[in-house]
C-alpha positions in Angstrom: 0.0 0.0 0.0 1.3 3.2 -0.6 1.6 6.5 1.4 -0.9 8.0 -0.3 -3.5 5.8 0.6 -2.8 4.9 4.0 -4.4 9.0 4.3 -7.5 8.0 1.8 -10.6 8.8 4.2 -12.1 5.2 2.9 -8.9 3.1 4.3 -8.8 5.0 7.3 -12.7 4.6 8.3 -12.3 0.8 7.6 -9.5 0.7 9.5 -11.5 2.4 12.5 -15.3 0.8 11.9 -16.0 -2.9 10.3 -20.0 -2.9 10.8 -23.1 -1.6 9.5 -21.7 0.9 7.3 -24.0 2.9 5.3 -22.7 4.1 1.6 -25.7 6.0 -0.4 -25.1 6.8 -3.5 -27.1 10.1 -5.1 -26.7 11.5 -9.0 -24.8 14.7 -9.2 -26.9 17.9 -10.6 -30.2 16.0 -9.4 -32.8 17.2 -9.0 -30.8 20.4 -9.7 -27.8 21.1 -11.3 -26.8 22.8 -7.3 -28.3 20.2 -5.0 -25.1 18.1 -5.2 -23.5 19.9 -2.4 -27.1 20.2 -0.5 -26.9 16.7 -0.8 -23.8 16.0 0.2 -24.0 18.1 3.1 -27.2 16.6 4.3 -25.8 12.9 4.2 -22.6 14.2 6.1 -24.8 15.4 8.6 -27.1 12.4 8.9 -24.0 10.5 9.7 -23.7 8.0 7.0 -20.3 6.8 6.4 -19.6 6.8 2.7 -20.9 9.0 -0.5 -20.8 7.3 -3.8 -21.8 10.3 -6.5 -23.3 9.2 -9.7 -21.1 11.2 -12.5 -24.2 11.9 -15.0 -23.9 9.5 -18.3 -26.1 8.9 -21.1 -25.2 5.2 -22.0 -25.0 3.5 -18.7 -24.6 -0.4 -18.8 -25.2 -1.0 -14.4 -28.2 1.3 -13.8 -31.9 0.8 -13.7 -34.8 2.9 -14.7 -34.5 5.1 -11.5 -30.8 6.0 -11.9 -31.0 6.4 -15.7 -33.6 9.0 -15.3 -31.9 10.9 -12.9 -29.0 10.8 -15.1 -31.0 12.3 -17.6 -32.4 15.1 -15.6 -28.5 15.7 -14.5 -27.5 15.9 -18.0 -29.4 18.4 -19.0 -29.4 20.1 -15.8 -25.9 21.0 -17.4 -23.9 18.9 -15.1 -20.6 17.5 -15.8 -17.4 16.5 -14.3 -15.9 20.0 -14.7 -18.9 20.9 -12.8 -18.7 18.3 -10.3 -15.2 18.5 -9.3 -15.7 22.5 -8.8 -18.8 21.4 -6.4 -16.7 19.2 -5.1 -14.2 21.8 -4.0 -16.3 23.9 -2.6 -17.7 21.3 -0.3 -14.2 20.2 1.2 -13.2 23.8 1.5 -14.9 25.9 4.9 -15.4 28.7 2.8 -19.0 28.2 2.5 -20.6 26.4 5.5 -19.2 23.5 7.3 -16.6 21.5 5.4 -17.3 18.0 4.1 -14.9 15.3 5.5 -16.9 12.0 4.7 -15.3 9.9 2.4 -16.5 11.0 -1.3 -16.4 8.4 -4.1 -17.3 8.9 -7.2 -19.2 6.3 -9.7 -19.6 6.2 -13.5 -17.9 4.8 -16.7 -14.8 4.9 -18.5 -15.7 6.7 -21.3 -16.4 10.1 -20.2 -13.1 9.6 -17.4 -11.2 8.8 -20.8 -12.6 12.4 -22.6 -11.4 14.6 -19.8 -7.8 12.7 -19.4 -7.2 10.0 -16.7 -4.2 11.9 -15.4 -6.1 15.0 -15.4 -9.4 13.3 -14.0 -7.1 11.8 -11.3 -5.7 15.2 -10.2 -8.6 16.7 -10.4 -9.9 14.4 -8.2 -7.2 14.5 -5.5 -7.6 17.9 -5.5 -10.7 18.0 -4.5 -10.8 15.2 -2.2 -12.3 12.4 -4.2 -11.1 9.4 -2.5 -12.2 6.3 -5.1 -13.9 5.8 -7.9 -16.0 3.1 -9.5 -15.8 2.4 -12.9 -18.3 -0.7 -13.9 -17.1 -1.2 -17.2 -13.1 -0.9 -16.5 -11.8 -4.6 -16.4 -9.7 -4.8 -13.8 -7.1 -6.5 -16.2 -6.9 -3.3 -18.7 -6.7 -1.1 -15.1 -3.1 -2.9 -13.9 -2.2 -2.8 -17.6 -2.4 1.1 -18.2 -4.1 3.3 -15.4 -2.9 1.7 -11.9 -0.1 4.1 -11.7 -1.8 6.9 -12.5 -4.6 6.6 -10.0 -1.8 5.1 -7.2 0.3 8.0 -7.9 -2.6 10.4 -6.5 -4.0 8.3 -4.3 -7.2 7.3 -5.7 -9.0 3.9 -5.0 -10.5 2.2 -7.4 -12.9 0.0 -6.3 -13.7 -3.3 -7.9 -17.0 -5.3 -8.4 -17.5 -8.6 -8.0 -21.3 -10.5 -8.7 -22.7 -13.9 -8.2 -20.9 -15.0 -11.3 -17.4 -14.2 -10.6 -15.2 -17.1 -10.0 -13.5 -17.5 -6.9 -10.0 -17.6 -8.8 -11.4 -13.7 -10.3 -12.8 -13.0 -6.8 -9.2 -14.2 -5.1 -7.8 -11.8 -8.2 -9.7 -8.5 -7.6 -8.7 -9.1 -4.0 -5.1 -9.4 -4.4 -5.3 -6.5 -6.4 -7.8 -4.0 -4.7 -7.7 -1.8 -1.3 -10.1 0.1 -0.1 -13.5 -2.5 0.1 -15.2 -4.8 -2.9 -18.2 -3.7 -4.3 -20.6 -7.0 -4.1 -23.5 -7.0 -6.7 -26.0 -8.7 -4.9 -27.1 -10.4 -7.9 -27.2 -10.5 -11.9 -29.0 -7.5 -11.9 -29.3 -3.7 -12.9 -29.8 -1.1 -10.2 -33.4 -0.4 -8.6 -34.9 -4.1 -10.0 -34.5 -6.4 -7.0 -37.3 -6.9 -3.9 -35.9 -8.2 -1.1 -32.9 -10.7 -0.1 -33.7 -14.0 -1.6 -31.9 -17.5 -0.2 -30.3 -17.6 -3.2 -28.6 -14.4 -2.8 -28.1 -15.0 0.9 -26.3 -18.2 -0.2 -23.9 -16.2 -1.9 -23.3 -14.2 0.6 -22.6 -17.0 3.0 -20.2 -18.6 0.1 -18.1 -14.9 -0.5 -18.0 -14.8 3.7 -16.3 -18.1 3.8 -13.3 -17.0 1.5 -12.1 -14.4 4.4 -11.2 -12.0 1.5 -8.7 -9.5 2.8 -10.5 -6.3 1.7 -14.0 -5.4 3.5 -17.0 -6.1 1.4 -20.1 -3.5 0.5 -23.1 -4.9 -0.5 -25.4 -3.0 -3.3 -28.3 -3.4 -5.5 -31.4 -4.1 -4.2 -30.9 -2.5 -1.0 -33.5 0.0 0.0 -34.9 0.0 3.3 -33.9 -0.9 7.0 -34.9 -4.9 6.4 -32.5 -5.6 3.3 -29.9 -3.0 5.4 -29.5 -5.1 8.5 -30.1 -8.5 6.5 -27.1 -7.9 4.0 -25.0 -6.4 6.5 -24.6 -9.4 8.7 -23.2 -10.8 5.7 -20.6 -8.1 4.6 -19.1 -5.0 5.9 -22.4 -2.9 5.2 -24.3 -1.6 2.3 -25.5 0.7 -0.4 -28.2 2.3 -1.4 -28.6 4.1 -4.1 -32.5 4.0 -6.5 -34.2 4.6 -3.0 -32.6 7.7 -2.2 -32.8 8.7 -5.4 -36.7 8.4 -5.6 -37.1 9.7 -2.0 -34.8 13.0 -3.4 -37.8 12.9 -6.3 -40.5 12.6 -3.7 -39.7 14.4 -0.4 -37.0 16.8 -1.6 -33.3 17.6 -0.2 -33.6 19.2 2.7 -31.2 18.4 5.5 -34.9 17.4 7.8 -36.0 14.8 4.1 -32.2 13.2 4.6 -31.9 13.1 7.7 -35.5 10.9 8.1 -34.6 8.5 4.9 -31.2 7.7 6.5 -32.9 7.0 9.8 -36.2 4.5 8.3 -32.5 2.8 7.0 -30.5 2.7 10.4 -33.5 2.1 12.6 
């Protein structure tokens, strides 16, 4: 591990909490191209313990209905990563309200990364205190091959996924190869689609628990209230939740009150 990421926010909370940890995952510039940083204040001060922030796409191969069409609405909201990463700054920054310190990643594909330059994405983004990313459709096998230095070299995770259908030779791989935590796909699904936690997902669960992977786990897709919280999290590290936030930001709004209840019906 290198110096620069024994100081990433998400290695040092792992290394200080193992349980229960609550990722949610929101679409920057939705609703509005400005409620990214009312968002991201109101999860800080709800408490959760991780921010994944949906980087607006129009061709995305991992999201559902509910994700898509707030990546829509984001897109022509006007928001982009130029965008974003100045948002971003202003939120880690005290110059405008209380500094964010949770651990920011950020979520999306390659392509648009590749338009705006992965050195230049990756400085951007350790200027600005982005502290992972997670990039669906970047085998982890073209990563090593040409971007691992560049995102080691400024610190930034990237954070891997793994699904029922990985091999436990792939799994043992992307372990041997990843810090931070794996990104468990709860099953061969898009985001938003699945109901509940079925035996056949919790026999996954039980069969990835068994392997005692180095990294911490996160399970996501499918979770979206306080049942499929506490059921996948005795399973794994904790979860995320992303298409239920995003249709309670639709429904009750962004106010710190509206985040501070949805994060709660999830905890308690």
């Amino acid at each position: 591990m290198t110096q620069e990421l024994t100081q990433n926010r998400i290695t040092s909370l792992f290394s200080q909490k193992s349980e229960r940890l609550l990722n949610l995952y929101f679409t920057a510039g939705y609703p509005s191209l400005t409620d990214t940083t009312t968002i991201l204040r109101g999860l800080q001060a709800a408490g959760v313990d991780l921010v994944e922030i949906g980087m607006p796409y129009s061709d995305p191969v991992a999201d559902g209905e509910t994700i898509q069409q707030s990546n829509g609405v984001a897109l022509d909201n006007g928001m982009s990563i130029k965008t974003l990463f100045a948002q971003l700054a202003d939120c880690r920054n005290a110059t405008n309200g209380e500094p964010v310190t949770v651990p920011i990643l950020l979520m999306g594909y390659i392509n648009p990364v590749l338009q705006f330059g992965v050195e230049n994405f990756c400085q951007k983004c350790q200027q600005v205190g982005v502290d992972g990313v997670i990039l669906p459709d970047l085998p982890l096998d073209l990563f090593l091959e040409d971007y691992a230095p560049t995102f080691r070299k400024y610190g930034i995770l990237n954070v891997h996924l793994i699904t029922p259908q990985t091999t436990e030779d792939r799994i043992r791989f992307i372990d041997a190869e990843s810090d931070g935590f794996i990104y468990m796909v709860s099953s061969a699904s898009i985001t938003g689609s699945v109901k509940g936690v079925s035996d056949t997902m919790k026999t996954y669960f039980e069969r990835i628990q068994a392997m005692n992977l180095r990294n911490p786990r996160l399970i996501g897709f499918g979770i979206n209230d306080h049942e499929t919280f506490d059921m996948t999290s005795q399973y794994a590290n904790g979860a995320i939740v992303g298409s239920a936030f995003i249709r309670h930001l639709s429904e009750k709004g962004t106010s710190a009150e509206s985040i501070r209840a949805f994060v709660e019906t999830i905890r308690s």
